[in-house]
C-alpha positions as CSV (number, residue, x, y, z in Angstrom):
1,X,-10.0,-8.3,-0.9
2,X,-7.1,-10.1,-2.4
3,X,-4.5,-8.5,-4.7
4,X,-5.1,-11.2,-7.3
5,X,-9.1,-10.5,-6.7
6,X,-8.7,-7.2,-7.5
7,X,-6.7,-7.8,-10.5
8,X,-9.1,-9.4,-12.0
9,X,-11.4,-6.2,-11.9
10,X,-8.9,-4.5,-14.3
11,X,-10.0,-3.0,-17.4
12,X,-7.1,-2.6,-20.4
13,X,-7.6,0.3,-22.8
14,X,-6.6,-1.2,-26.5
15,X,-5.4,1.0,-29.0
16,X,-6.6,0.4,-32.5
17,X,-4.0,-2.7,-33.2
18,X,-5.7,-4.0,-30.1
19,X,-2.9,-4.1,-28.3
20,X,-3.4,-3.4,-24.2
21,X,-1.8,0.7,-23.9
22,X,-3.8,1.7,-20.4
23,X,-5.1,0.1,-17.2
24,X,-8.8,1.7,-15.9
25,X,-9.7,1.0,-12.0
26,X,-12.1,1.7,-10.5
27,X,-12.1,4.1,-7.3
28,X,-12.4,1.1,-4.7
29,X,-9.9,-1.3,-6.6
30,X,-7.4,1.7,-6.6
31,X,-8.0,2.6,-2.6
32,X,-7.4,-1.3,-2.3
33,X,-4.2,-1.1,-4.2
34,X,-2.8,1.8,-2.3
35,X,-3.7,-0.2,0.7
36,X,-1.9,-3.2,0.1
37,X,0.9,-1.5,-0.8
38,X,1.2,0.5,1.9
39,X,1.1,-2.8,3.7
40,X,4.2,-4.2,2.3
41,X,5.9,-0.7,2.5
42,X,5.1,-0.9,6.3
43,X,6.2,-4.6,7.1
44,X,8.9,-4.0,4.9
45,X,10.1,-0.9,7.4
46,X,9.5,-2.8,10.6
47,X,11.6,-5.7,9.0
48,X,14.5,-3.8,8.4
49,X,14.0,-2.1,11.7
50,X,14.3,-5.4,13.2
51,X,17.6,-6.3,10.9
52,X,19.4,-3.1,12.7
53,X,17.9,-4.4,16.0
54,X,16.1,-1.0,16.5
55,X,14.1,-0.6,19.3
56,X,10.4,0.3,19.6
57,X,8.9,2.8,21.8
58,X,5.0,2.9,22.4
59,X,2.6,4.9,20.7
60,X,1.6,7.0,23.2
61,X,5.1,7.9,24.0
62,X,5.9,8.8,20.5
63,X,3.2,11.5,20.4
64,X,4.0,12.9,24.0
65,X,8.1,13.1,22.7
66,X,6.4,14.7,18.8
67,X,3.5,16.6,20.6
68,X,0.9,15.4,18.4
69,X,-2.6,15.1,19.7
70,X,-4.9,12.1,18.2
């Protein structure tokens, strides 16, 4: 789903001027949310990486070096 999609699934909380004081999501638009921007936090990493001309190791090499088991 799109970001602007899911916008549109917003509900604002008025107070009693009628003026917008919360945002209400539901459970799937907030999941979807938290995806996307874990999206953009992740390209934005592996842009910078690229910047500093870091280099990337495999997958599978980075869990034999941490020991983690997937």
């Amino acid at each position: 789903m799109q970001a602007k999609e899911l916008l549109e699934k917003v509900q604002f909380v008025v107070d009693a001027e009628g003026n917008r004081s919360a945002v209400q999501l539901s459970l799937e638009v907030w999941e979807e949310l938290l995806t996307i921007l874990e999206d953009l936090e992740d390209a934005e990493e592996i842009r910078l990486a690229r910047e500093n001309k870091e280099t990337a190791i495999p997958w599978e090499q980075a869990k034999a070096e941490l020991g983690i088991e997937v």
